[in-house]
C-alpha positions as CSV (number, residue, x, y, z in Angstrom):
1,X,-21.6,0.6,-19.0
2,X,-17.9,1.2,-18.2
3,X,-14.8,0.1,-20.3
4,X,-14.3,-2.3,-17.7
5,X,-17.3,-3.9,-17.5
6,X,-17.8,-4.0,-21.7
7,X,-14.0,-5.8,-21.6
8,X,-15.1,-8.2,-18.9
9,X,-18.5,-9.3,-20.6
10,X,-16.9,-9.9,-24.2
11,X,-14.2,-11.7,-22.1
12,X,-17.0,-14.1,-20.7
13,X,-18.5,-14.4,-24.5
14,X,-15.6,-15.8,-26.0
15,X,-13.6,-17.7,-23.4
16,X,-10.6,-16.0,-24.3
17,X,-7.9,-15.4,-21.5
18,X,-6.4,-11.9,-21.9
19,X,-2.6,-11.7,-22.4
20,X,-0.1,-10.5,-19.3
21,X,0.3,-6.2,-19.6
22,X,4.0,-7.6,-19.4
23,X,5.8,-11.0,-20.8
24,X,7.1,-13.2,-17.8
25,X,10.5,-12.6,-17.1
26,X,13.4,-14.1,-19.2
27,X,16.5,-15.3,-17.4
28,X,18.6,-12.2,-16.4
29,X,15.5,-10.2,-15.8
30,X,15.0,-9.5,-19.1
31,X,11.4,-9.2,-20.7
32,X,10.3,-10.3,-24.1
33,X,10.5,-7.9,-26.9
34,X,7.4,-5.7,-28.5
35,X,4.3,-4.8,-26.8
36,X,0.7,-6.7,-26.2
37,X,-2.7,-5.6,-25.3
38,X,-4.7,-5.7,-21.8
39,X,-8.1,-6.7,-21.2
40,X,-9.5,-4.1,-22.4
41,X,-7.9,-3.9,-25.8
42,X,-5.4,-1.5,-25.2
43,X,-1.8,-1.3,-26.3
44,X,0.4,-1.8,-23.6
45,X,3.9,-1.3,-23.7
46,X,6.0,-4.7,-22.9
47,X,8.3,-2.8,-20.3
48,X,12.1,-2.7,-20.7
49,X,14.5,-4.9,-18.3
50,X,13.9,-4.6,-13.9
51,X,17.0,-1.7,-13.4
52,X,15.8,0.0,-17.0
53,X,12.1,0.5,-15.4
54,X,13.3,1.8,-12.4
55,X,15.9,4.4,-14.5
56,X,12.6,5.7,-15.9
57,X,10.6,6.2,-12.7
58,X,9.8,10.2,-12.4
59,X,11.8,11.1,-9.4
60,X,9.7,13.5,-7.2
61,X,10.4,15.7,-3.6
62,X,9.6,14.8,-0.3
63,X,6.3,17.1,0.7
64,X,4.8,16.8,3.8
65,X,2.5,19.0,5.2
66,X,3.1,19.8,8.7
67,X,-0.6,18.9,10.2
68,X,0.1,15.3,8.2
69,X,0.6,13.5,11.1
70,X,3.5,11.7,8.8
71,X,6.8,10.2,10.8
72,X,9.8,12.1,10.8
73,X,12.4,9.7,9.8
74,X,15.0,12.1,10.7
75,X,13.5,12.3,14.0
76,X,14.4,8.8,15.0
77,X,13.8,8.9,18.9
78,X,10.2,10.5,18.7
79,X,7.7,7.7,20.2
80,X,5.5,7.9,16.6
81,X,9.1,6.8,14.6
82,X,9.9,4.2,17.7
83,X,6.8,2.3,17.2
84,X,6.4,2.3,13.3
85,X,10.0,1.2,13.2
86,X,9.0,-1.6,16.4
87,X,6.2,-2.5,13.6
88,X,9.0,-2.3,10.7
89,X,11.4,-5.3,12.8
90,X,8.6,-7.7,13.6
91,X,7.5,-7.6,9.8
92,X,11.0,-8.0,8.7
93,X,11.4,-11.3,10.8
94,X,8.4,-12.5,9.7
95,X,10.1,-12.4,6.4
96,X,13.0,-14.3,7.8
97,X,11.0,-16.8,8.3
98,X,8.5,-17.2,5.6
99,X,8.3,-15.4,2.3
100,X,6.7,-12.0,2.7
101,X,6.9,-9.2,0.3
102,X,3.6,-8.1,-0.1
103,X,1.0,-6.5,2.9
104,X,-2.8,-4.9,2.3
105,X,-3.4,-2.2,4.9
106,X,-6.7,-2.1,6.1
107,X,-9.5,-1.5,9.0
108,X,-13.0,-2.5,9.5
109,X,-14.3,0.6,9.3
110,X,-13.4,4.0,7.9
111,X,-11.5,6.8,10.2
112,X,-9.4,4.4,11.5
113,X,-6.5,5.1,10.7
114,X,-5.5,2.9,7.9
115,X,-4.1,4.9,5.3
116,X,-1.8,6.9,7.2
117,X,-0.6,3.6,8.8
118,X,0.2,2.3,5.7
119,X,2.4,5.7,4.8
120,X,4.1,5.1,8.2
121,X,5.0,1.8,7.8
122,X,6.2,2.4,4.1
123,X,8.4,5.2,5.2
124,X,10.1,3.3,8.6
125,X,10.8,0.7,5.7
126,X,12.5,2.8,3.4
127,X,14.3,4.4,6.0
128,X,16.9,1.2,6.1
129,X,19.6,1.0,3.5
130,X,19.1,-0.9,0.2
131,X,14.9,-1.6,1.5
132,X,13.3,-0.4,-1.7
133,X,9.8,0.1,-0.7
134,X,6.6,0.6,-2.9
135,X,3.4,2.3,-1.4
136,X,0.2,1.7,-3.8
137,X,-3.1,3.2,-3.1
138,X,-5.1,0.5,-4.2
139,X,-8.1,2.6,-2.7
140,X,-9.7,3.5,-5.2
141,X,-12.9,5.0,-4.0
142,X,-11.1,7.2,-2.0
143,X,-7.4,7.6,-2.4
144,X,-5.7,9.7,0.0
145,X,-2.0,9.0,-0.4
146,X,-1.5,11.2,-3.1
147,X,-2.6,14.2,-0.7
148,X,-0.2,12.9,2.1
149,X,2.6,13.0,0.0
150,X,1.8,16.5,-2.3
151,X,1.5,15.1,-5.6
152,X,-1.2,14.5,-8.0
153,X,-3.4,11.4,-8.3
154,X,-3.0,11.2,-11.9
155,X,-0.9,9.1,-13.5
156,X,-1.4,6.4,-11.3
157,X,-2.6,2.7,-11.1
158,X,-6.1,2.7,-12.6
159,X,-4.6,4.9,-15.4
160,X,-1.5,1.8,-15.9
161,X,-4.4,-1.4,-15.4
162,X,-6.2,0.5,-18.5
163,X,-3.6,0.4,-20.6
164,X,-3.1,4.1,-20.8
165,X,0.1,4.7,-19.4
166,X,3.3,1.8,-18.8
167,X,3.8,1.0,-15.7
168,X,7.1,3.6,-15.0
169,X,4.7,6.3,-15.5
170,X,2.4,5.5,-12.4
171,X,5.0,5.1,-10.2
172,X,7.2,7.8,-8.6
173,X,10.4,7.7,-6.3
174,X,11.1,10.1,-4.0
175,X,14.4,12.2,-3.8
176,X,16.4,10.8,-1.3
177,X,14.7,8.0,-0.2
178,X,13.9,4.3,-1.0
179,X,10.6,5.1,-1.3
180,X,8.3,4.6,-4.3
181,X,4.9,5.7,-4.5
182,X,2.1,4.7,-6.9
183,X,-1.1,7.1,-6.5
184,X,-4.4,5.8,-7.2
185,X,-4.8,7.2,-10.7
186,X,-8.2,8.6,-12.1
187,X,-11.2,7.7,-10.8
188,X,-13.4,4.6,-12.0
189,X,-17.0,3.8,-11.7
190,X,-16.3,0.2,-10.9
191,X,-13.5,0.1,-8.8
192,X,-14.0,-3.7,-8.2
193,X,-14.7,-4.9,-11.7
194,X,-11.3,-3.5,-12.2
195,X,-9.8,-5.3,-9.0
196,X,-11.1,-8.4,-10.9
197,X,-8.6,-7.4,-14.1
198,X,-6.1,-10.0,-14.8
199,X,-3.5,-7.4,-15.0
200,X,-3.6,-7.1,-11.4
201,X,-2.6,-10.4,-10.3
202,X,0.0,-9.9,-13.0
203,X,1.0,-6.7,-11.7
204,X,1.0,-7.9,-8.2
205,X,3.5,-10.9,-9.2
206,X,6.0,-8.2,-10.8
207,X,6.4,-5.9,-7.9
208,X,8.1,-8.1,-5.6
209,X,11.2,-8.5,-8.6
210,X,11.3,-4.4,-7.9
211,X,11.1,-3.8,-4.5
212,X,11.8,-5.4,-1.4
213,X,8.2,-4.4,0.2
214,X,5.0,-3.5,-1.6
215,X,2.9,-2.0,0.9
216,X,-0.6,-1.2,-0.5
217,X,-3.9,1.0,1.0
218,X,-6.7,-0.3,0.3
219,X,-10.5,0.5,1.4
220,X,-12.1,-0.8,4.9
221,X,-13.5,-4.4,5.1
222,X,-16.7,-3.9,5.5
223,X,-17.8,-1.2,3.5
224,X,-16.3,-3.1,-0.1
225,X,-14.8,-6.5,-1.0
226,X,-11.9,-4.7,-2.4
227,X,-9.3,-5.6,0.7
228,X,-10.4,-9.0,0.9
229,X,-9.5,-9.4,-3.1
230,X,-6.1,-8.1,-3.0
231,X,-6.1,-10.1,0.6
232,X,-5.9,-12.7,-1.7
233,X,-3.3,-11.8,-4.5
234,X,-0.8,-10.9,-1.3
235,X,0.6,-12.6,1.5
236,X,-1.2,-11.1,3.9
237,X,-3.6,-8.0,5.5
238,X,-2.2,-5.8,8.6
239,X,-5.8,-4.8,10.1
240,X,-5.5,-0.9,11.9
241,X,-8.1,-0.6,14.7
242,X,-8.4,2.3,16.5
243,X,-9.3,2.5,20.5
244,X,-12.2,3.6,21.6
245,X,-13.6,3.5,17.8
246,X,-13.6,0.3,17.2
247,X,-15.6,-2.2,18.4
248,X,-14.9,-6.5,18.7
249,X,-17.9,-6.8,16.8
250,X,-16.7,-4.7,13.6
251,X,-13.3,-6.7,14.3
252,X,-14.7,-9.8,14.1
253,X,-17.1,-9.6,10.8
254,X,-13.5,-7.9,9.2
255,X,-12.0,-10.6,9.8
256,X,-15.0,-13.1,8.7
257,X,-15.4,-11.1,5.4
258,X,-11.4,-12.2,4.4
259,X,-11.7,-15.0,2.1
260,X,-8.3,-16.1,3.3
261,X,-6.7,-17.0,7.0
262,X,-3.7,-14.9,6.5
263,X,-3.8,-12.3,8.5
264,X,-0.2,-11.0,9.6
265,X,-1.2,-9.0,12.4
266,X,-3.4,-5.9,13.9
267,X,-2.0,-2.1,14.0
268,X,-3.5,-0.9,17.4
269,X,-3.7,3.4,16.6
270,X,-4.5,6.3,19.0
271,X,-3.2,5.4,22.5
272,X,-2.7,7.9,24.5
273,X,0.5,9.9,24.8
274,X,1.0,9.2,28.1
275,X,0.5,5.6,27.6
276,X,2.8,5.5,24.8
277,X,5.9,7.6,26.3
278,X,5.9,5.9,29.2
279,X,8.5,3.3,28.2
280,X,10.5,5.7,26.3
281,X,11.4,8.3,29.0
282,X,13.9,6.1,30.6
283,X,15.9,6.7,27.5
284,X,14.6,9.6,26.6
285,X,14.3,12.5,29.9
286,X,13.6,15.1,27.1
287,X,9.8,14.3,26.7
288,X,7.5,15.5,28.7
289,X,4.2,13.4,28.4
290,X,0.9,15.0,27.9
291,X,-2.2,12.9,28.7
292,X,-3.6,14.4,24.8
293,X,-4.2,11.5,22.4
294,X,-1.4,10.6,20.1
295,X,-1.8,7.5,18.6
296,X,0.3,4.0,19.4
297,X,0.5,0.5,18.4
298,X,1.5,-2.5,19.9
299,X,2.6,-4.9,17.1
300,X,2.4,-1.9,15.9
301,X,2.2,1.4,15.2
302,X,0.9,4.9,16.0
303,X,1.1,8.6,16.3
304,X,-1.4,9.5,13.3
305,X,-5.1,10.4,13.5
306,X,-6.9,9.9,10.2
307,X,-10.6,10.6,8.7
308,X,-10.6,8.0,6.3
């Protein structure tokens, strides 16, 4: 029986509520002095002020592999860029005009697209000045941000919700960029038991005092009750369907499976290139579209193929 599950069942025994992995914030930002334990017993260190965890992040280089199917942010006028950063201005009114920081990316099924998606839209966000952006692969069954972006999976979240590690450790920033990443950590045997942790909620409530988006991956609807969880500990899911792959029936058991209405919209992927650059060329002659399939969105986003 895992860690996890041994923490939970004592838990359940006594009655006992474990204590937050971090105090609650003093006024000025500043934490609470000393360290406590998690759930599962484990020292955890109390975390120094909001700016001093930052300072401590492990700064890391951009790697992208060229077959990634990642957006060029430097690149702005290539369709993929136009329609993540189309995706990037609806979200950022819907923050105008209720509070949004955090979004679970998901699909009903795998292969989807939902991953890469969620990289997309983290990188359009952290392309604008002063839009600290956190992207967390909360997918822990199979984490694939960590290959996207050429670093290792370890340290990462599981290893910080286990007390291993403080929380600066499983994050990383990228040079240049507003752009933090948090890799899914080692692998667990239960990744849901540790979904259920109390450190995650607790977790989930401190990100938004670091970053102005938390952006988190997360594994399809109806193959785990993962997304619908975290559904529930954020404002809202963005659901990536893919045409031709998925069907209204998978749609609408995804969203059945939600244990909350709050969906903030659907990422349509894998449109045609010729049905995608067909309202850019007026601006921009230099393409030349191919009928080959690219991917697109329509609240939305697109350009990126993706096996999970």
């Amino acid at each position: 029986m895992s860690r996890v599950h041994d923490a939970l069942r004592r838990a359940e025994q006594t009655g006992s509520t474990a204590p937050p992995v971090n105090p609650p914030l003093r006024a000025g930002g500043m934490r609470g002095a000393g360290n406590g334990t998690n759930s599962n017993g484990a020292m955890v260190d109390a975390g120094p002020n909001l700016a001093g965890l930052l300072e401590q992040v492990e700064e890391i280089p951009l790697r992208v592999a060229t077959d990634s199917l990642l957006i060029d942010v430097n690149r702005p006028h290539e369709a993929p860029m136009e329609e993540f950063r189309t995706l990037r201005t609806r979200l950022n009114h819907m923050k105008t005009l209720q509070p949004i920081h955090s979004v679970v990316v998901t699909s009903p099924s795998p292969a989807e697209g939902k991953s890469l998606s969620a990289a997309n839209l983290a990188l359009a966000q952290a392309h604008l000045a002063g839009n600290t952006t956190l992207l967390a692969d909360f997918d822990f069954r199979r984490p694939v941000i960590h290959t996207l972006f050429g670093m290792e999976r370890s340290p990462g979240i599981t290893d910080y919700l286990m007390g291993k590690i403080p929380l600066h450790q499983a994050i990383r920033k990228v040079a240049g960029t507003n752009l933090y990443l948090m890799p899914a950590g080692e692998a667990v045997m239960n990744p849901l038991e540790l979904l259920n942790l109390r450190e995650v909620k607790l977790l989930l409530e401190r990100l938004p005092s670091l970053f102005n988006w938390i952006i988190l991956d997360s594994p399809p609807l109806l193959f785990a009750a993962d997304a619908s969880l975290l559904s529930t500990l954020c404002h809202g899911p963005l659901l990536v369907v893919r045409i031709g792959h998925t069907t209204i029936d998978s749609v609408t058991r995804a969203m059945q499976s939600l244990c909350n209405n709050n969906v903030l919209g659907i990422v349509v992927n894998a449109a045609r290139r010729g049905e995608l650059y067909s309202k850019y060329t007026y601006y921009h002659s230099y393409y030349t579209p191919k009928d080959e399939e690219l991917g697109a969105g329509e609240i939305e986003a697109g350009g990126q193929r993706e096996d999970d």
